[in-house]
C-alpha positions as CSV (number, residue, x, y, z in Angstrom):
1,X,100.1,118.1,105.1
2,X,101.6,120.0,108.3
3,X,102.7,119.1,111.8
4,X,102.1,121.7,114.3
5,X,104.6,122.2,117.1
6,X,102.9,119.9,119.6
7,X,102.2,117.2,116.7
8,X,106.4,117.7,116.0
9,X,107.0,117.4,119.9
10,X,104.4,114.1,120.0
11,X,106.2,112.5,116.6
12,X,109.7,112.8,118.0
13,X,108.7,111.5,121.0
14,X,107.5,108.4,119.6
15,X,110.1,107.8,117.3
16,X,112.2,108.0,120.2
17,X,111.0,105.4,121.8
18,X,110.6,103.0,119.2
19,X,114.0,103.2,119.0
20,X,114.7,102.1,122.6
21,X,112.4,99.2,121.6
22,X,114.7,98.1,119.0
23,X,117.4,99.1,120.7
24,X,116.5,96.6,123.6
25,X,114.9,93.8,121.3
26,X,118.1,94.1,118.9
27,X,120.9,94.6,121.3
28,X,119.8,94.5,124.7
29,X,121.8,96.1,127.9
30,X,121.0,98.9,129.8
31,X,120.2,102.1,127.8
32,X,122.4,105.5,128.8
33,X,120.6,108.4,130.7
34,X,118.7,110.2,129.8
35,X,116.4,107.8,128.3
36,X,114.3,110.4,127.0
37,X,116.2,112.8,124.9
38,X,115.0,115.7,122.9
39,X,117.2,115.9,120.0
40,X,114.7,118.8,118.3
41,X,115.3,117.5,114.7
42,X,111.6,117.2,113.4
43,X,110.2,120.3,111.8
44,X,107.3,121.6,112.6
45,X,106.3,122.5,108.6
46,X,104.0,121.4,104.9
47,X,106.4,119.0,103.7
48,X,105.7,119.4,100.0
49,X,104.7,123.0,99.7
50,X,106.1,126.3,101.2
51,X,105.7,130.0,99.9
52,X,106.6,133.5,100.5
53,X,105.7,134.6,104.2
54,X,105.3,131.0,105.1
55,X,102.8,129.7,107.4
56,X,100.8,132.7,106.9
57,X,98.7,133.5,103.2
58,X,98.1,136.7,101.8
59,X,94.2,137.6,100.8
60,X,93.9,139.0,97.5
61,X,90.3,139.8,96.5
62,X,88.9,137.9,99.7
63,X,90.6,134.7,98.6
64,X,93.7,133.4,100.2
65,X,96.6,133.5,98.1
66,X,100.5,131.4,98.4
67,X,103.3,133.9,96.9
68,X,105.7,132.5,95.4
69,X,105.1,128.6,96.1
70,X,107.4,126.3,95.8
71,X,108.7,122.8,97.6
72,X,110.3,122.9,100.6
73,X,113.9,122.0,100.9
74,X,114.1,118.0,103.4
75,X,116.6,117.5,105.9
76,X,119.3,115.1,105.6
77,X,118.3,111.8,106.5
78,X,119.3,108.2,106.4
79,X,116.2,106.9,106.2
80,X,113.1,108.8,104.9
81,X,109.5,106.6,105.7
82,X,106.0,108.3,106.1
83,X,102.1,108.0,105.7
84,X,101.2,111.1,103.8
85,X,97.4,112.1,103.7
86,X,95.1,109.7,101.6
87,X,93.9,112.1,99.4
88,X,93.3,110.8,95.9
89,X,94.2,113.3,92.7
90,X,90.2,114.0,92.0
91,X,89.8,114.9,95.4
92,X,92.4,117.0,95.4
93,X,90.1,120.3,95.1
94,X,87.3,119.3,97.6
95,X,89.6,118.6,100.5
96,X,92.2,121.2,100.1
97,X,91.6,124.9,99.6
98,X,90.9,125.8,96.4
99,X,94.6,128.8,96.3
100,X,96.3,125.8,98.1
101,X,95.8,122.8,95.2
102,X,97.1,125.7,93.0
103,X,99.5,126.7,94.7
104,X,100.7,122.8,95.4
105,X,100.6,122.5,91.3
106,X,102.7,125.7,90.7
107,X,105.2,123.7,93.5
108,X,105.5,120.8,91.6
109,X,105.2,121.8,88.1
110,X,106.7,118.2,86.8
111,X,103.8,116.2,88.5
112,X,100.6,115.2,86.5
113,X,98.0,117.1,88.4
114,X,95.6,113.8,88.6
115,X,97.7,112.2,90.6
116,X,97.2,111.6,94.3
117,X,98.9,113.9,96.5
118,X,101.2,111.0,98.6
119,X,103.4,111.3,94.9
120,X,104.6,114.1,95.4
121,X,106.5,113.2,99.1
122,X,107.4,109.7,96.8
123,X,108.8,112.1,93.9
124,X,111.1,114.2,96.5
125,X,111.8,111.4,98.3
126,X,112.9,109.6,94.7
127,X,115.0,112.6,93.7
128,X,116.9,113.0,97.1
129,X,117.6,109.1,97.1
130,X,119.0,109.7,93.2
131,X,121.1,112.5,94.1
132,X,124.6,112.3,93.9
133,X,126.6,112.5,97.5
134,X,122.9,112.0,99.3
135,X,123.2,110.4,102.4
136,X,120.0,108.9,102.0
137,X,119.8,104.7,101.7
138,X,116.6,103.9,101.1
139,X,112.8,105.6,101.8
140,X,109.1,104.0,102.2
141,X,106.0,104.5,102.2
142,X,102.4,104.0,103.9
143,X,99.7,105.0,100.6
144,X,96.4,104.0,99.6
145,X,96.2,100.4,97.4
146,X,95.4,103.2,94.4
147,X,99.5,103.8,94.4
148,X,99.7,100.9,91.3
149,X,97.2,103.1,89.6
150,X,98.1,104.6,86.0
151,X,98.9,108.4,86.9
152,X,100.9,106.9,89.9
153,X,103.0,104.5,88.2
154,X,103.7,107.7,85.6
155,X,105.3,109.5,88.7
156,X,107.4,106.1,89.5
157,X,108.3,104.3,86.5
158,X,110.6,107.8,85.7
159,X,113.0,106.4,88.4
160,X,112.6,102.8,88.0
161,X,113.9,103.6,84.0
162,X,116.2,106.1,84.1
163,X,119.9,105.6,83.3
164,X,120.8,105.5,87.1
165,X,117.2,104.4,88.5
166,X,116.2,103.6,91.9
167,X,114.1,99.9,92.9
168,X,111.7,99.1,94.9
169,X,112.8,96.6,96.9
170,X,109.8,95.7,99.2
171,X,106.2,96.0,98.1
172,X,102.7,95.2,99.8
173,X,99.7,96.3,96.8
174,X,96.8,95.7,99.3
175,X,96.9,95.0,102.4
176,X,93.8,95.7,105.3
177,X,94.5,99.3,107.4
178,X,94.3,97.0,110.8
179,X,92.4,98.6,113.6
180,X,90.0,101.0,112.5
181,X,88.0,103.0,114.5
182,X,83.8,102.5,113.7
183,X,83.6,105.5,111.8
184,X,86.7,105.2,109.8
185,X,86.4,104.9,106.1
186,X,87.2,100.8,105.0
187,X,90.7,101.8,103.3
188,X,93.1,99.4,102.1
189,X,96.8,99.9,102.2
190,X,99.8,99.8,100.2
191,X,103.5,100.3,101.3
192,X,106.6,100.0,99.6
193,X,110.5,100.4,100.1
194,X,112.9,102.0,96.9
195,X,116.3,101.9,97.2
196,X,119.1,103.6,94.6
197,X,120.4,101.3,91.8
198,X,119.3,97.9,89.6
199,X,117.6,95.3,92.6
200,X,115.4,92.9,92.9
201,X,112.7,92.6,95.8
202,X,110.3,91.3,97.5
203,X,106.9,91.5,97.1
204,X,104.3,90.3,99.8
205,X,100.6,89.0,98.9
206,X,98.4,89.0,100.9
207,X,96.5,85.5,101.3
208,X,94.4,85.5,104.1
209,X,93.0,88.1,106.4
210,X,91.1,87.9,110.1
211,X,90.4,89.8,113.3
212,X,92.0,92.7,111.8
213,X,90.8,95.7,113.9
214,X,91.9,93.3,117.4
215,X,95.8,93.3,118.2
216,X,95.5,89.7,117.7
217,X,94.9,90.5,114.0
218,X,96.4,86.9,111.9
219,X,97.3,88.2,108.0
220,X,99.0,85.4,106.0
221,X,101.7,86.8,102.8
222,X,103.0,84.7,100.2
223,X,106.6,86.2,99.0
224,X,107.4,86.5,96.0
225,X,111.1,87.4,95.1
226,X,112.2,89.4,91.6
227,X,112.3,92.6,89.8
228,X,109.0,94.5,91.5
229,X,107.6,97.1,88.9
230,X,105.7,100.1,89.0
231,X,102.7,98.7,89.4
232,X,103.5,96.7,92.1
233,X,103.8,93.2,90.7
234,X,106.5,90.7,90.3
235,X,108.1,89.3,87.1
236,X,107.3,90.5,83.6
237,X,105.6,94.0,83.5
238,X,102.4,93.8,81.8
239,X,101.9,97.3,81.6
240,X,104.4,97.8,79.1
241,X,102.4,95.5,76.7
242,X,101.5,96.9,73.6
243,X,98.6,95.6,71.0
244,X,98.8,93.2,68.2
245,X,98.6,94.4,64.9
246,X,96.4,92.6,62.5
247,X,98.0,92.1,59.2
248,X,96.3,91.7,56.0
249,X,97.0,88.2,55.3
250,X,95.8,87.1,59.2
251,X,92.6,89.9,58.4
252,X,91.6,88.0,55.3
253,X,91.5,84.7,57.0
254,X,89.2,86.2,59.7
């Protein structure tokens, strides 16, 4: 859930020079000195949960203990992307420890406390994106293919319905994690893109799939453009269907 300092140092780095490739790809030219620069704008931190006396916990009764928790404040960003833990609501307990699930809970008191712990970095990231004056233009995510699950889409379809809601306007609902080590667990993917206001989008399919864990991986996507809902299809939401009633006449007849 945290970076420590090094990790902070490592990230920055990289995202540094991924923008020199795009930079050179995109525009091309010679690139300023230094080419490396340290800018010092990634946080060494738990992005969703902070607490009185933060990093360090209090022991009460042998157990550790998170005074006063609550969710740390985000810088201001553009753009807000990330691949938060897969850690899946049920799991939440026998992965975490036991004062820190609580304390997450207490944090995020609006959040159903089945669902998986990437929804609460897509909740902050939807309320900063809805906020009025925000800088921020749009934000994605890397999750598990479980994001178009029920207690997931509860957390989205708040901001895909509200009066001023946010869309998503890219979507992928499965796709193959691409080179996995031996021992890594066989997990597919999901990602998807939300941006502020009324939009349609795009949402990707995956058709085919091979060589995956080579860098000459080959996946083939059908698009499909439209209104992309919570669940991460295209076109009419069928989770909003409701049942049939049987009326007396149509009973009789049966």
């Amino acid at each position: 859930m945290e970076l420590n300092p090094r990790a902070a140092a490592i990230a920055e780095l990289v995202l540094w020079i991924g923008h020199l490739h795009w930079h050179v790809r995109t525009k091309g030219g010679e690139l300023g000195e230094p080419i490396l620069k340290a800018f010092h704008n990634i946080r060494a931190m738990d992005a969703v949960l902070t607490w009185d006396g933060y990093p360090r916990t209090t022991v009460v009764d042998g157990r550790e203990t998170y005074p006063n928790p609550k969710r740390p404040d985000w810088p201001k960003a553009d753009f807000i992307v990330g691949n938060p833990p897969f850690i899946g609501g049920k799991d939440l307990r026998a992965r975490m420890p036991p004062g820190k699930v609580e304390a997450l809970w207490a944090a995020h008191k609006h959040m159903n406390e089945s669902a998986d712990l990437v929804m609460n970095w897509w909740d902050r990231a939807a309320e900063i994106l809805l906020k009025k004056g925000t800088p921020l233009r749009r934000f994605g995510f890397v999750t598990t293919n479980s994001i178009s699950q029920l207690f997931q889409r509860r957390v989205m379809e708040k901001y895909l319905t509200t009066k001023k809601p946010l869309s998503i306007v890219m979507a992928i609902p499965d796709h193959p994690r691409t080179k996995q080590t031996r021992d890594a667990a066989a997990v597919r993917i999901a990602m998807n893109v939300a941006e502020a206001g009324k939009k349609e989008g795009l949402l990707y399919e995956v058709t085919s799939e091979a060589r995956i864990d080579t860098d000459a991986r080959m996946i083939g996507l059908r698009e499909l453009a439209g209104a992309v809902n919570s669940d991460l299809t295209e076109g009419v939401d069928v989770t909003k269907a409701l049942p049939l009633c049987q009326t007396k006449a149509s009973a009789r007849r049966a």
